[in-house]
C-alpha positions as CSV (number, residue, x, y, z in Angstrom):
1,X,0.0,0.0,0.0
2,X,1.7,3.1,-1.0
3,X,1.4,6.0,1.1
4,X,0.3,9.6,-0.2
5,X,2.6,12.2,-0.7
6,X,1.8,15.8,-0.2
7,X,3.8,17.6,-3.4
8,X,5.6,20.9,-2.4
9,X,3.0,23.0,-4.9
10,X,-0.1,21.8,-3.4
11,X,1.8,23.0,0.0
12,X,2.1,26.3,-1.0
13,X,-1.7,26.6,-2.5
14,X,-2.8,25.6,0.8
15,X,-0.2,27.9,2.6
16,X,-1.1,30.4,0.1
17,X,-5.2,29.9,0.4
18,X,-4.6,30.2,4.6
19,X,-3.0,33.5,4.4
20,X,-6.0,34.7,1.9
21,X,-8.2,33.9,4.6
22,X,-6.5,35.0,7.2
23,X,-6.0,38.7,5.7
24,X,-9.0,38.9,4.4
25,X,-10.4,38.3,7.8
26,X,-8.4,40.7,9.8
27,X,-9.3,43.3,7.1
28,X,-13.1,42.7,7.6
29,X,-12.9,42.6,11.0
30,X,-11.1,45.8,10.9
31,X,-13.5,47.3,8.9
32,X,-16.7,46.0,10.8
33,X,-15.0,46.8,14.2
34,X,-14.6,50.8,13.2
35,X,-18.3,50.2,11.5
36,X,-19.8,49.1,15.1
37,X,-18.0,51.5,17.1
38,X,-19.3,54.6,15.0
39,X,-22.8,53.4,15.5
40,X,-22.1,52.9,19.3
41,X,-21.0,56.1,19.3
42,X,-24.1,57.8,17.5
43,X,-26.5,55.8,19.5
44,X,-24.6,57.5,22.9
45,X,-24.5,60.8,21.6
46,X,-28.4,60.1,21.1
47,X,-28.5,58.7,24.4
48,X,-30.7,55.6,23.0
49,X,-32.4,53.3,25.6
50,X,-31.3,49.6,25.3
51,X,-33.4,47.3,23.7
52,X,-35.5,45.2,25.1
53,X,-33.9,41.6,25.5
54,X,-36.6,39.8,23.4
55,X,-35.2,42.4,20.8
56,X,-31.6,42.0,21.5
57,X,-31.6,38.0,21.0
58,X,-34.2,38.1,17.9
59,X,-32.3,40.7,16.4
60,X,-28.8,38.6,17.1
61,X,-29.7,35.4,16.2
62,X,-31.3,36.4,13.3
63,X,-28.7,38.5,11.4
64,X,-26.4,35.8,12.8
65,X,-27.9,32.8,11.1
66,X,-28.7,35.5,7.8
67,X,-25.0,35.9,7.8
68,X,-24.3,32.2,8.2
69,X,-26.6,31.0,5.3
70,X,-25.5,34.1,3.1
71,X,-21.4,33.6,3.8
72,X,-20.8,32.4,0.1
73,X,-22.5,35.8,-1.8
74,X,-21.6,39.3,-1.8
75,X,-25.0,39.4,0.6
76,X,-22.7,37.6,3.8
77,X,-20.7,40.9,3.4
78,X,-24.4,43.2,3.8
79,X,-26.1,40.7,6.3
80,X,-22.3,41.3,8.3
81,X,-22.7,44.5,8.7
82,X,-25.9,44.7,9.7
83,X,-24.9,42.4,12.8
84,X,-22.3,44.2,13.4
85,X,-24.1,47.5,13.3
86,X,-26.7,46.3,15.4
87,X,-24.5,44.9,18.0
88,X,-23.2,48.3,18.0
89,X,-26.0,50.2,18.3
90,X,-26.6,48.3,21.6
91,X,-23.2,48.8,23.0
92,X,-24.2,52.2,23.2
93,X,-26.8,52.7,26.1
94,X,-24.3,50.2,28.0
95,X,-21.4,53.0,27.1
96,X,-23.8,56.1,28.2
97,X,-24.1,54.0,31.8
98,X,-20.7,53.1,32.5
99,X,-20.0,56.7,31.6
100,X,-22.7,58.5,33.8
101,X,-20.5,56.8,36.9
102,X,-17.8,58.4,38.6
103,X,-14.5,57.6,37.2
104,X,-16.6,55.6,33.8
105,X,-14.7,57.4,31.3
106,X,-11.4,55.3,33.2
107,X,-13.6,51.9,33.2
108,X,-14.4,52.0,29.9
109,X,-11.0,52.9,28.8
110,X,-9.2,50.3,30.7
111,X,-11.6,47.7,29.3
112,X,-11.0,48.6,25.9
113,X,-6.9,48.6,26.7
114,X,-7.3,44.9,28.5
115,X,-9.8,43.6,25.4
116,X,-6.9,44.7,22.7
117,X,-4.0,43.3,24.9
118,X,-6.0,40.0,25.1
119,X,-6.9,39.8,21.3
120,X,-3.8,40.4,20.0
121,X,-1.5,38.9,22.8
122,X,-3.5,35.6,21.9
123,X,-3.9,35.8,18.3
124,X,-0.4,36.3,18.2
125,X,0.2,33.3,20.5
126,X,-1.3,31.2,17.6
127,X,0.2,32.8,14.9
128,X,3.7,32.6,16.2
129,X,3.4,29.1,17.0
130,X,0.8,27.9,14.9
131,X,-0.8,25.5,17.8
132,X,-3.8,23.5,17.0
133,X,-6.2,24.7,19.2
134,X,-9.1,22.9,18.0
135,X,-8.9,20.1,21.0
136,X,-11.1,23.4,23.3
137,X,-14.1,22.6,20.6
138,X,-15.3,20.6,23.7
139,X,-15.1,23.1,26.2
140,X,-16.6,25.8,24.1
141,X,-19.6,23.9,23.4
142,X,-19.8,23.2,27.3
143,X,-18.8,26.3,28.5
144,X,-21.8,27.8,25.7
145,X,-24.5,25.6,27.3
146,X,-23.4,26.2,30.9
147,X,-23.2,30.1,30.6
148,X,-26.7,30.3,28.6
149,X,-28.0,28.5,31.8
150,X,-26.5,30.9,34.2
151,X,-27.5,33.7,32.1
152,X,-31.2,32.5,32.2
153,X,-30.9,31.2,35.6
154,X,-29.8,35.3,36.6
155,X,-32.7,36.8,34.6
156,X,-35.3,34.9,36.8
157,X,-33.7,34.5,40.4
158,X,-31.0,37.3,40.5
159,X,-28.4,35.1,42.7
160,X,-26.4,37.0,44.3
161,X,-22.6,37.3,42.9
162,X,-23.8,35.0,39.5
163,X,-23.5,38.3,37.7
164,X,-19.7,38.6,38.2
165,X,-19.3,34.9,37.8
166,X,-21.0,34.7,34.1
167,X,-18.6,38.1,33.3
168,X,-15.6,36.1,34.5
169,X,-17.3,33.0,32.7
170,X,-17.6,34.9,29.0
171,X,-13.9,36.1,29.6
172,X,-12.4,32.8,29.7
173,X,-15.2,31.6,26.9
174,X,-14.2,34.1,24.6
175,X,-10.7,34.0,25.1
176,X,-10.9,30.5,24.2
177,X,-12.7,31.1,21.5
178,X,-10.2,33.5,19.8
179,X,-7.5,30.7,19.9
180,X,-9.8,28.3,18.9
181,X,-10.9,30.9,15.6
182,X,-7.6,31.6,14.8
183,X,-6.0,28.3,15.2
184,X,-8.6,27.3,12.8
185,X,-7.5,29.3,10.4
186,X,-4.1,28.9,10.1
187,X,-4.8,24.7,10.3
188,X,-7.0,25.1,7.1
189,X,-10.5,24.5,9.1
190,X,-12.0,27.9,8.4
191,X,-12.3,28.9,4.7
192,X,-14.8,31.5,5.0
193,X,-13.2,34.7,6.1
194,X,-17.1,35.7,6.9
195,X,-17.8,33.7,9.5
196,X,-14.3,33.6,11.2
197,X,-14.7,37.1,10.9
198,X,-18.3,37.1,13.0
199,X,-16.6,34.7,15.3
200,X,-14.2,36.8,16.1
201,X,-16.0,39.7,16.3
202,X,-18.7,38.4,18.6
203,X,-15.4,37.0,21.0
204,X,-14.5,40.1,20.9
205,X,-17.4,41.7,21.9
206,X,-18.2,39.6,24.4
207,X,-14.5,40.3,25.7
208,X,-15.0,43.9,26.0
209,X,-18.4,43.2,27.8
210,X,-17.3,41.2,30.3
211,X,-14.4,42.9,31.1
212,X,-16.2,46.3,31.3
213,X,-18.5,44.9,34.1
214,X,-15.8,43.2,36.0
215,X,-13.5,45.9,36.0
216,X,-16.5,48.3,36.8
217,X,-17.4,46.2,39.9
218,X,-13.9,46.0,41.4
219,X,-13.6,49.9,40.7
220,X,-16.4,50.2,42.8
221,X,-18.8,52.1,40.3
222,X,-20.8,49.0,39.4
């Protein structure tokens, strides 16, 4: 039985289709990121309530699985920024809070610092040495399942201190899931710069989230 042999030009098409990905994916999520902050920004200065939650997650999910099913068109890139702009537009109301405290503009400044340290220091983690990360697809889908329940179970009984533990929950989730994303890019599992740009985005997102909360509760203005 002879063994297959990988030929040094189909090496460098793969090699040379991962770093098409990979760019086109840090462009996009350039692009959306600037895109989402702009509309956070508007909705501040407009001092928009937040949306209700039924609105938040039908709105999410919605444009998320629009954006899933449309990945392979020119639409993916529309449907992208429509999730992206809405996910802005409700990061504002939470901006306008934080900065209504004492000492906010400092909290939401040091969140954003700790969520670009994170992002990069662990995409470049992956990038430099190219680990495959994709043996934490188990604990993301646990960890999903487990923080959906906490965040449900918080809605209804309002337990004190679960609050700060989902925060601290979603920062270990979505760190995760940036080395997971990334490692998948670089091993040839993610093609479609759309979606690993939403995934990163989203971690990203979450990221900033989280660590605005935590940081605002052991500042004392939460």
């Amino acid at each position: 039985m002879q063994e297959r042999e990988i030929s040094p030009g189909y090496a460098q098409v793969e090699q040379s289709e991962v770093s098409s990905v990979l760019r086109n994916t840090y462009g996009l999520l350039a692009i959306t990121l600037l895109f989402s902050g702009m509309v956070a920004y508007v909705a501040q200065q407009m001092a928009v309530p937040y949306p209700n939650i039924f609105v938040v997650l039908i709105g999410f999910y919605g444009l998320f699985f629009l954006t899933a099913k449309l990945r392979n068109s020119g639409w993916g890139l529309l449907s992208t920024f429509a999730l992206t702009g809405f996910m802005g537009y409700t990061l504002g109301p939470i901006l306008n809070m934080y900065l209504s405290m004492p000492n906010g503009g400092d909290v939401v400044a040091a969140a954003m610092a700790m969520t670009a340290l994170v992002f990069f220091g662990l995409s470049a983690y992956v990038l430099i040495t190219r680990k495959d990360m994709s043996f934490l697809s188990g604990f993301l889908m646990a960890g999903f399942w487990v923080l959906m329940g906490a965040v449900v179970a918080n809605l209804f009984f309002q337990i004190s201190g679960l609050q700060l533990a989902i925060s601290a929950g979603f920062v270990l989730f979505s760190s995760a899931a940036i080395l997971f994303q990334t490692s998948a890019i670089i091993q040839g599992g993610e093609r479609n710069y759309i979606m690993a740009t939403i995934s990163l985005y989203i971690s990203i997102y979450n990221l900033f989230i989280s660590l605005l909360q935590l940081i605002g509760v052991f500042s004392g203005d939460d």
